[in-house]
One Martini backbone bead per residue (centre of mass of N, CA, C, O) as a GRO file, in nm:
protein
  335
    1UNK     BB    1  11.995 -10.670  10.604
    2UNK     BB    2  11.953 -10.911  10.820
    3UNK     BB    3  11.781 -11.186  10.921
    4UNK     BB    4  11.773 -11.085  11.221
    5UNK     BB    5  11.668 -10.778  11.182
    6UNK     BB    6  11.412 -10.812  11.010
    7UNK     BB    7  11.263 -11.008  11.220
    8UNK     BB    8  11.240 -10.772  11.403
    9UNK     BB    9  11.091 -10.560  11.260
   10UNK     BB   10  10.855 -10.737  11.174
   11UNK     BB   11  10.775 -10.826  11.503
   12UNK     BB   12  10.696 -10.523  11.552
   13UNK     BB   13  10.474 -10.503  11.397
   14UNK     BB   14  10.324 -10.763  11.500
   15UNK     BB   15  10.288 -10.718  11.734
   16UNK     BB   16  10.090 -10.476  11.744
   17UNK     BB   17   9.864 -10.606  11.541
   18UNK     BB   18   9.783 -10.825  11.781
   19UNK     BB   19   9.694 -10.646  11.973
   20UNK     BB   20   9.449 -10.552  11.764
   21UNK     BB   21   9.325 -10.801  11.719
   22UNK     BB   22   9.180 -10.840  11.957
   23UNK     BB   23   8.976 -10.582  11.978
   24UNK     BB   24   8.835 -10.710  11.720
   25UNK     BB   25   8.702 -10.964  11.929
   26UNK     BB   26   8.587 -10.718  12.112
   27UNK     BB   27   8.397 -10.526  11.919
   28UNK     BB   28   8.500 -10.197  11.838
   29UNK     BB   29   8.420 -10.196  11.614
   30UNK     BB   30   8.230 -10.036  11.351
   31UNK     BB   31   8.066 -10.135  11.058
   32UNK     BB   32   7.910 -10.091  10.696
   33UNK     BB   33   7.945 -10.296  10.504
   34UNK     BB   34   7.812 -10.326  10.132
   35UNK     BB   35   7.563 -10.377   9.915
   36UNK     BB   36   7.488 -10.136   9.695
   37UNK     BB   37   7.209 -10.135   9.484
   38UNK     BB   38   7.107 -10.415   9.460
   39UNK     BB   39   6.865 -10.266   9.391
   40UNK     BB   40   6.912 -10.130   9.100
   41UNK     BB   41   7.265 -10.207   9.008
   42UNK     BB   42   7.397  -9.939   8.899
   43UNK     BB   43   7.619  -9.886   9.176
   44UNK     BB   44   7.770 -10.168   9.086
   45UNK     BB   45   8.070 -10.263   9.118
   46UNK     BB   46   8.390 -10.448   9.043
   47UNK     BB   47   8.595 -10.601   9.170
   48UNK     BB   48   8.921 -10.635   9.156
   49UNK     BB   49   8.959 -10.919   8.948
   50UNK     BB   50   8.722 -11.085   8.990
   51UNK     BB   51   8.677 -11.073   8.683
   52UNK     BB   52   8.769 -11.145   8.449
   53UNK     BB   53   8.889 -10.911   8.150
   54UNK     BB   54   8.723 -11.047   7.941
   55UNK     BB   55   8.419 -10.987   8.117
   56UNK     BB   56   8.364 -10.745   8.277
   57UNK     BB   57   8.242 -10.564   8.085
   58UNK     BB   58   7.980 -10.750   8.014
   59UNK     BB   59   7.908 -10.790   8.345
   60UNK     BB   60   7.837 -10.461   8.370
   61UNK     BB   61   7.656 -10.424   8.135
   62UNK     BB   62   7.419 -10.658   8.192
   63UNK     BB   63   7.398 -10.617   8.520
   64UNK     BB   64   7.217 -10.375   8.418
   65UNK     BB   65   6.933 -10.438   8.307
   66UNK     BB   66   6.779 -10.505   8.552
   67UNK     BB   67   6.703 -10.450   8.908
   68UNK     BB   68   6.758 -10.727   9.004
   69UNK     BB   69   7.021 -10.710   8.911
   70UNK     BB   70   7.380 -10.712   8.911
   71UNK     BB   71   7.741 -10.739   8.845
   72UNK     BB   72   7.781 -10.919   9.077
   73UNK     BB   73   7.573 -11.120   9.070
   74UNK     BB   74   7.618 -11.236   8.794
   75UNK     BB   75   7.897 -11.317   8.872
   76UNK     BB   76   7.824 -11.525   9.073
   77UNK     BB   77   7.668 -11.736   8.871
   78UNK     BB   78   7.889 -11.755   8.689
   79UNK     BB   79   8.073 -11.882   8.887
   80UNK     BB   80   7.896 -12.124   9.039
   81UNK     BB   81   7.848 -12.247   8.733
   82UNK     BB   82   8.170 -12.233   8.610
   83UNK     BB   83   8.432 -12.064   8.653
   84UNK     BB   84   8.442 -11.914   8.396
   85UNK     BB   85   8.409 -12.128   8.202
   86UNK     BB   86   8.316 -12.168   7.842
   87UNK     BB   87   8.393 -12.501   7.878
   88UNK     BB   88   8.127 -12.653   8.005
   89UNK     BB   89   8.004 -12.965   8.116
   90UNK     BB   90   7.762 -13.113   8.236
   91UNK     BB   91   7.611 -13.441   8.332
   92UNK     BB   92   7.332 -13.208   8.262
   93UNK     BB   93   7.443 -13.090   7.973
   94UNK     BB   94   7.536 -12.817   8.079
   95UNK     BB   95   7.673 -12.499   7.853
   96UNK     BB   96   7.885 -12.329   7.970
   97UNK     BB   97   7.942 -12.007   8.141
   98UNK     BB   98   7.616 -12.075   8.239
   99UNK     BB   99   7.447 -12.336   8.191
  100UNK     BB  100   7.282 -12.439   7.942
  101UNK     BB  101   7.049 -12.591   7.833
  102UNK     BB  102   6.909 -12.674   7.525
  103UNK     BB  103   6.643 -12.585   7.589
  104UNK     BB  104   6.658 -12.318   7.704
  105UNK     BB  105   6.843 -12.212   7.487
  106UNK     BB  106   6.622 -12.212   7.281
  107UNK     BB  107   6.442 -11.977   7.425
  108UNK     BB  108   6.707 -11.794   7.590
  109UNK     BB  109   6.868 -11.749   7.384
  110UNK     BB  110   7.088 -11.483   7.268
  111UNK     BB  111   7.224 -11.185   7.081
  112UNK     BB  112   7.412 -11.054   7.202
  113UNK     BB  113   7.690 -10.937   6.941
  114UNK     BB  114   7.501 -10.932   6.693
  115UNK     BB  115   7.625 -11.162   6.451
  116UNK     BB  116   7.368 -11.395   6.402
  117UNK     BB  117   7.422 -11.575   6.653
  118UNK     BB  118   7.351 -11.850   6.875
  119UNK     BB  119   7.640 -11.929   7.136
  120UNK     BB  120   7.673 -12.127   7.428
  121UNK     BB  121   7.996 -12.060   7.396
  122UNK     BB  122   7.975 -11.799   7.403
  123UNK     BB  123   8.046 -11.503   7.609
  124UNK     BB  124   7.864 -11.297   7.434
  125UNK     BB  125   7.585 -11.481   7.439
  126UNK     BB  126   7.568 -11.582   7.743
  127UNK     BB  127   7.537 -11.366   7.901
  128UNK     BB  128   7.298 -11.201   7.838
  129UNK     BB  129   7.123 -11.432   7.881
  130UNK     BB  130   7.152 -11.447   8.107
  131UNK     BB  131   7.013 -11.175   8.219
  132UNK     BB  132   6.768 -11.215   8.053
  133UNK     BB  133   6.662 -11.414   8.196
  134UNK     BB  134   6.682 -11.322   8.494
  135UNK     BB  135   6.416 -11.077   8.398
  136UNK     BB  136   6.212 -11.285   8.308
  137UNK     BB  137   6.164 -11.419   8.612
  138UNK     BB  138   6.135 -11.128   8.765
  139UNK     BB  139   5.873 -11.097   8.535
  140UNK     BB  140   5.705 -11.335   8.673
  141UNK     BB  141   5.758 -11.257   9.030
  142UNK     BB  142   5.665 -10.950   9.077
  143UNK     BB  143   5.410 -11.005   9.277
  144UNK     BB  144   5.574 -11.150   9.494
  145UNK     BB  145   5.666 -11.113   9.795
  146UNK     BB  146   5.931 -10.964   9.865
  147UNK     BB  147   6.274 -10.996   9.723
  148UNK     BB  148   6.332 -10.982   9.390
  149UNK     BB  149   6.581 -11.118   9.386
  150UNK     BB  150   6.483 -11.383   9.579
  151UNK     BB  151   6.314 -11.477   9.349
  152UNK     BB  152   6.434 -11.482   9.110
  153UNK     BB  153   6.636 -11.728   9.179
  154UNK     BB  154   6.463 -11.899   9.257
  155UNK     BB  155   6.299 -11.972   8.979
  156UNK     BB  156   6.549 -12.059   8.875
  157UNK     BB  157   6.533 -12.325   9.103
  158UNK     BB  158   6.227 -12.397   9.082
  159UNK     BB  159   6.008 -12.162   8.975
  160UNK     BB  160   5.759 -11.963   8.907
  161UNK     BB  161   5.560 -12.097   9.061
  162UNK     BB  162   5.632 -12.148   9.319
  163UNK     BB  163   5.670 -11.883   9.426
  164UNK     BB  164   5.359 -11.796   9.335
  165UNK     BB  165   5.249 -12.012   9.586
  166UNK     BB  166   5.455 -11.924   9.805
  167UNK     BB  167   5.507 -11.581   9.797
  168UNK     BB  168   5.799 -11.688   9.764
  169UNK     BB  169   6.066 -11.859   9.882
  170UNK     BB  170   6.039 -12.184   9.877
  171UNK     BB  171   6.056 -12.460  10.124
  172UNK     BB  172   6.328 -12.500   9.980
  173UNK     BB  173   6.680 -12.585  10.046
  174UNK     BB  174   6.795 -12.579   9.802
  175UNK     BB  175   6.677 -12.271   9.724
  176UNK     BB  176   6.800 -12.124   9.955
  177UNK     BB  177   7.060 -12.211   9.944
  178UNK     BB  178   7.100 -12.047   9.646
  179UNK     BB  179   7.011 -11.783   9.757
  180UNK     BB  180   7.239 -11.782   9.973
  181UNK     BB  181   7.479 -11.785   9.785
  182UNK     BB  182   7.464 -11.572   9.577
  183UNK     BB  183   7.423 -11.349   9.746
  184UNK     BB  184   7.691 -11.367   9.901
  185UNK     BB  185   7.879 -11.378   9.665
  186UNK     BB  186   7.792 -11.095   9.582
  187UNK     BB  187   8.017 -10.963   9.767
  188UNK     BB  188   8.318 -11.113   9.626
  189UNK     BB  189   8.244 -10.872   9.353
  190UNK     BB  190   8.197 -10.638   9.525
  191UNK     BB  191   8.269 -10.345   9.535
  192UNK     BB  192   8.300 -10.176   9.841
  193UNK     BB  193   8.103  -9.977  10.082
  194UNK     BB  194   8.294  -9.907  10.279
  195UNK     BB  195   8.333 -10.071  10.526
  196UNK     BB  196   8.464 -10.415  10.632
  197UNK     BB  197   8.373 -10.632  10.826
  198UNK     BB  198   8.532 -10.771  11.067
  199UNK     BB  199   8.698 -11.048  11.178
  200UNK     BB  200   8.645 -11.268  11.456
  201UNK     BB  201   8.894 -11.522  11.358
  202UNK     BB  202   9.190 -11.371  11.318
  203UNK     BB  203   9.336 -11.432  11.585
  204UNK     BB  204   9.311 -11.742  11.542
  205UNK     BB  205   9.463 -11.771  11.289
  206UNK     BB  206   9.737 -11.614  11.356
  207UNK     BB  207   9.808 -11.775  11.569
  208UNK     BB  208   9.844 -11.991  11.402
  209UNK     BB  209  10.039 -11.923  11.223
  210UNK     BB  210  10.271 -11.875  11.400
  211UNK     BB  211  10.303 -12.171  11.481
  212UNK     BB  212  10.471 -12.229  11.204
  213UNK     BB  213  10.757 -12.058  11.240
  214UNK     BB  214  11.008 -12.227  11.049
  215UNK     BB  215  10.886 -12.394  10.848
  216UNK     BB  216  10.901 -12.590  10.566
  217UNK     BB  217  10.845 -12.570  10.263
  218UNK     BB  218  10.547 -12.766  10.084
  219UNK     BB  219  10.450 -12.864   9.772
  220UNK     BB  220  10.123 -12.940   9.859
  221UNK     BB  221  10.082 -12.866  10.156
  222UNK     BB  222   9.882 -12.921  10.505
  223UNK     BB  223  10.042 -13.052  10.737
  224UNK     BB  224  10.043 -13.325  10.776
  225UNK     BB  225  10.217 -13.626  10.930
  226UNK     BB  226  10.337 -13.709  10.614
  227UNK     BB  227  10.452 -13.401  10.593
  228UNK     BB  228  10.561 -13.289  10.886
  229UNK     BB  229  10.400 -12.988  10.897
  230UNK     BB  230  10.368 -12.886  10.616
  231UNK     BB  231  10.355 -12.600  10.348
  232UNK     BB  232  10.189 -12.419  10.161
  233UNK     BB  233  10.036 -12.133  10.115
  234UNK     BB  234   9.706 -12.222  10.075
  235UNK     BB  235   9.789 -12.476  10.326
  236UNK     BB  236   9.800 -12.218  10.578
  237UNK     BB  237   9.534 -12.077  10.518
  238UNK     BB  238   9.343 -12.257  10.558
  239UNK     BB  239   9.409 -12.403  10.819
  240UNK     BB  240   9.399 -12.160  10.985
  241UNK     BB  241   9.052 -12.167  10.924
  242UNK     BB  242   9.006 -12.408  11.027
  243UNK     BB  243   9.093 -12.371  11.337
  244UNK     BB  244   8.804 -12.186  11.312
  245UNK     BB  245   8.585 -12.319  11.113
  246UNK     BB  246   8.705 -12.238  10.817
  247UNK     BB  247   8.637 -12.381  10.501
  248UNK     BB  248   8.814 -12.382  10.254
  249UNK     BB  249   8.995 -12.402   9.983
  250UNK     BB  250   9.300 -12.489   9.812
  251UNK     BB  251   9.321 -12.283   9.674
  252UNK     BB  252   9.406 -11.931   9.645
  253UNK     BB  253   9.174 -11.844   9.387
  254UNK     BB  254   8.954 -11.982   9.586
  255UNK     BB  255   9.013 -11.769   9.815
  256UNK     BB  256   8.876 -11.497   9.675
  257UNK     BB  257   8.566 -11.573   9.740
  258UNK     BB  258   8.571 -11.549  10.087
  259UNK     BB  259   8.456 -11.235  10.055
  260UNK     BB  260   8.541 -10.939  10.095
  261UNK     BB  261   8.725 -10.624   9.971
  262UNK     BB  262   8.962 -10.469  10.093
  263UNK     BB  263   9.175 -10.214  10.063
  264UNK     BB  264   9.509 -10.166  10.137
  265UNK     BB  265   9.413  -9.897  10.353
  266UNK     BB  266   9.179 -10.111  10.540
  267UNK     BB  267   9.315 -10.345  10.642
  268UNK     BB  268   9.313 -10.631  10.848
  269UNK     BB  269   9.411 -10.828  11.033
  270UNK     BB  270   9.325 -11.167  10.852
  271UNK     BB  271   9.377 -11.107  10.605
  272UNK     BB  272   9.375 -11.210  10.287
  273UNK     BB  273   9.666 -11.204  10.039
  274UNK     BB  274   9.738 -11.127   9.698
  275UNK     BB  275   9.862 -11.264   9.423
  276UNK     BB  276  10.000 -11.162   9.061
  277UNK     BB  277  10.060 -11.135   8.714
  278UNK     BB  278   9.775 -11.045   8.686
  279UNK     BB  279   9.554 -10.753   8.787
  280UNK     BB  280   9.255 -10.871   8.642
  281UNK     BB  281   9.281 -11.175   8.756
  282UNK     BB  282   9.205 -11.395   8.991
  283UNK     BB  283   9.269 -11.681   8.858
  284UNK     BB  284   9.619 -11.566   8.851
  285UNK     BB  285   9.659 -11.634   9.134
  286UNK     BB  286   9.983 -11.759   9.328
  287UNK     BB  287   9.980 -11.617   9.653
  288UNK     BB  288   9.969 -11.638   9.955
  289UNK     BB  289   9.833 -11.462  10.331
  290UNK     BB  290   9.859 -11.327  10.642
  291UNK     BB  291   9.750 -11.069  10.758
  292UNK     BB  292   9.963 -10.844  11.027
  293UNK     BB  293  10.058 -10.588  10.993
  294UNK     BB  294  10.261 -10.363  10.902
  295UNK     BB  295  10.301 -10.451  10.594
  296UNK     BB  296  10.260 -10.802  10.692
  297UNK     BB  297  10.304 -11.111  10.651
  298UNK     BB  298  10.234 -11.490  10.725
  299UNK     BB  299  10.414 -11.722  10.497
  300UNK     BB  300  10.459 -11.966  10.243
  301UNK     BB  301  10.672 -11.923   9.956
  302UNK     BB  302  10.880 -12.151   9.912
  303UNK     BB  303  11.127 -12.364   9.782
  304UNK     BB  304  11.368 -12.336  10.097
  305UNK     BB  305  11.166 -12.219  10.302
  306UNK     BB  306  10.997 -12.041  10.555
  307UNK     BB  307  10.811 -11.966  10.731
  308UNK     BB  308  10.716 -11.602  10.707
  309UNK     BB  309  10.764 -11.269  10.737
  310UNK     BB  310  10.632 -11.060  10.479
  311UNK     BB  311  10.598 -10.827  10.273
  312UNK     BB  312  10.384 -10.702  10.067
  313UNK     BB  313  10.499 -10.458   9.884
  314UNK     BB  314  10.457 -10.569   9.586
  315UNK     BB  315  10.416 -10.621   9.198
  316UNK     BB  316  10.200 -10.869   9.268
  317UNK     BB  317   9.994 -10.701   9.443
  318UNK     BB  318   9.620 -10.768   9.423
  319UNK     BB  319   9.502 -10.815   9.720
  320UNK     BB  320   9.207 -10.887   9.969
  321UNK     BB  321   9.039 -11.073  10.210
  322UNK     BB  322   8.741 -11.117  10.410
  323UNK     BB  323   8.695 -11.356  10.574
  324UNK     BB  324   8.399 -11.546  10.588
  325UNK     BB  325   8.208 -11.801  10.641
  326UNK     BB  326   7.942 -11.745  10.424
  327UNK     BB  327   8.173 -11.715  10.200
  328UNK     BB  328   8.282 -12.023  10.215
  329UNK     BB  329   8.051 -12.166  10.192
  330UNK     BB  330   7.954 -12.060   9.893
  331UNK     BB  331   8.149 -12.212   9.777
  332UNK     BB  332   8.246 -12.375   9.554
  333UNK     BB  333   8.398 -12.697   9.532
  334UNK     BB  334   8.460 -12.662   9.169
  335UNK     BB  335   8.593 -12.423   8.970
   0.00000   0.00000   0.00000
């Protein structure tokens, strides 16, 4: 097939997509998608490798230790807390993949992996340690009214007297901050239940993404006036959705927690799509796209070719977000 009748098939396809993606923008559909059975966490599963496949089962199996937690939320703190990073150390002395300062750890840290020791650089036993810390502030504040999971959060972050002061959340915006983040984050770590809520934003970014075809891929491009308005894969997924208000991270692997994960059959124009080459870790994506419908993207590819509609259904198509504001506000600045 030669390269000009390629582009009419793609755009046969895109055009059909665009159509859809306005009645997307007026509100057709209807759908529920959510975390189910986040109270008593045993329903939740771990979105398809969204956890390393290092941590994947331990944080499956740990973070259903009591109600308060999910493998989800337990995924979501230790993203925020540390990007999975086990060598972790933050400037206020905070050690390892769940980020325990020294004293804390030494009272709540415990022997995960049975070894004989605690290891807060170990994630067979900082996993564990999280957990089971998440459920002792949990009883901690099980009699303050509210949500007990929104509880244990504050507690973490302010303490379990403040909860137990203020009835619940108190009204430090830090710590709401902290639990609208956390709790954010946890729905872009579990497996979905049911459809999953189309983005609003999606025909404004296609629309963008659409006026950039035919640019020259740029490797490090965001489109500057100093770059000629050039993109790489995920300088013009950024772009696309900065342009509609929603203000991403700079690479592809961390745009990949800005939202709920669609299955493949479930995809919607405007959703971001992943390649790795490891279909096990989210952290191992290496380019990304914008789904515009009938299996095509539009992607900036590689040094040489140029921004263009491209098959999603390659040997390392990884999965796919569906971009919200409240999952982009939610990542860490740097993970």
């Amino acid at each position: 097939m030669t390269v000009r009748k390629a582009w009419i098939v793609a755009s046969v396809a895109v055009g059909g997509a665009l159509s859809f993606v306005m009645l997307l923008v007026v509100g057709v559909y209807v759908v529920a998608g959510s975390v189910a059975g986040r109270a008593g966490g045993g329903n939740v599963a771990l979105a398809k490798g969204a956890v390393p496949a290092a941590y994947a089962a331990i944080v499956q199996k740990w973070g259903n230790l009591c109600p308060a937690i999910n493998p989800a939320l337990l995924a979501a703190q230790l993203y925020q807390e540390s990007g999975f990073n086990p060598n972790a150390k933050s400037p206020a002395e905070a050690e390892g993949i769940a980020q325990f300062i020294p004293g804390t750890w030494a009272s709540h840290g415990i022997d995960g992996d049975g070894d004989g020791d605690r290891d807060v650089w170990d994630p067979n036993d900082a996993i564990p340690s999280a957990a089971s810390y998440d459920c002792q502030l949990a009883s901690y504040v099980k009699d303050a009214p509210g949500d007990p999971t929104h509880n244990m959060l504050a507690a973490y972050n302010a303490g379990a007297y403040a909860v137990i002061k203020y009835g619940g959340v108190p009204p430090y915006s830090e710590t709401q901050n902290y639990v609208k983040t956390i709790t954010t984050l946890e729905t872009s770590f579990a497996a979905p239940v049911g459809r999953v809520d189309p983005s609003e934003q999606a025909a404004a970014a296609i629309n963008y993404a659409q006026g950039k075809l035919g640019t020259p891929y740029l490797w490090g491009g965001t489109g500057t006036a100093e770059q000629q308005g050039r993109f790489d894969c995920s300088g013009l997924t950024q772009a696309a959705y900065e342009s509609v208000g929603i203000q991403l991270p700079r690479v592809a692997n961390d745009q990949y927690n800005a939202g709920p994960h669609p299955s493949r059959d479930e995809l919607l124009p405007g959703d971001l799509v992943f390649f790795s080459e490891d279909p096990t870790n989210s952290r191992a994506i290496h380019h990304v796209g914008i789904y515009v419908g009938g299996g095509y993207m539009i992607d900036a590819p590689r040094t040489g070719a140029v921004i263009r509609f491209d098959p999603i259904d390659s040997g390392d198509y990884f999965g796919a977000t569906r971009v919200t504001e409240d999952g982009a506000k939610a990542l860490p600045a740097a993970v």
